[in-house]
C-alpha positions in Angstrom: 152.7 101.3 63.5 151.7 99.4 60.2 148.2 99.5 58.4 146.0 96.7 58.4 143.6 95.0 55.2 141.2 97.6 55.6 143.6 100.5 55.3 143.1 101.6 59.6 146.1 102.1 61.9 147.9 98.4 63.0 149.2 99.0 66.6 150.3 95.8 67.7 150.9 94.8 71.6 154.7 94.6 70.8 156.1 96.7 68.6 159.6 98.5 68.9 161.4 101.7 67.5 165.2 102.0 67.9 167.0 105.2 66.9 171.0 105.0 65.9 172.8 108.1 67.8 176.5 108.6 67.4 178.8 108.7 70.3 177.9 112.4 70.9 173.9 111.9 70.4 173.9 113.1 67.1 171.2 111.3 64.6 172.8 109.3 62.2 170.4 108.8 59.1 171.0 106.4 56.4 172.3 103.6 58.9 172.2 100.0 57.9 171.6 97.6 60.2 169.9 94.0 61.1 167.6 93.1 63.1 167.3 89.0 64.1 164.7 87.4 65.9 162.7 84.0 66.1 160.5 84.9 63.7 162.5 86.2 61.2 165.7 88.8 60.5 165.4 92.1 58.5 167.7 95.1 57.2 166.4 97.8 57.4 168.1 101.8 57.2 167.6 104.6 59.6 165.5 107.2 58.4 166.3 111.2 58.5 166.6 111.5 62.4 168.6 108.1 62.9 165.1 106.6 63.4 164.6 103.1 62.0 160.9 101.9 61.3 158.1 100.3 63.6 158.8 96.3 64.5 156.3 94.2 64.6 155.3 91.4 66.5 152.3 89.2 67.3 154.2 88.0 70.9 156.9 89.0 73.0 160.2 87.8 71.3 164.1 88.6 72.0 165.9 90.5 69.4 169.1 91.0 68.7 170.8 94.7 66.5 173.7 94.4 64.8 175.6 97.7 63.4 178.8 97.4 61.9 180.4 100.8 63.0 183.3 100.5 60.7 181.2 101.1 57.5 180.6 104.1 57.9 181.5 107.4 59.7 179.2 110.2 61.2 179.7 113.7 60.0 182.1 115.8 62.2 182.7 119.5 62.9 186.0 119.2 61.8 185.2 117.6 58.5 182.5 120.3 57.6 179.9 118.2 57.0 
């Protein structure tokens, strides 16, 4: 959800929220990823819970998340973090 001229709360008919999990549903904050679609492409980052922020979009549109997994790695037990 965005904020319009006047300040108010901006829900739009189509918006989306993805959340990055690793393998074993753990958040993974701090993500960077793209987002592409016909109106346009963003990076964003995910936020504290693996969250990323609200899209968007006037219409319906297809869009396509890339994550490039082998940038980074998610803490582990084993690693103490």
């Amino acid at each position: 959800m965005g904020v319009n001229a006047i300040g108010q709360p901006d829900v739009q008919l189509h918006d989306q929220t993805f959340r990055v999990l690793s393998p074993s549903g753990t958040p993974l904050p701090g993500v960077d990823y793209q987002v592409s679609a016909p109106s346009g492409g963003h990076v964003f980052r995910t936020g504290d819970q693996g969250r990323s922020p609200t899209l968007n979009t006037a219409q319906q549109e297809a869009a396509q998340f890339e994550l490039h997994w082998d940038e980074f790695a998610a803490p582990s037990a084993r690693s103490g973090a």
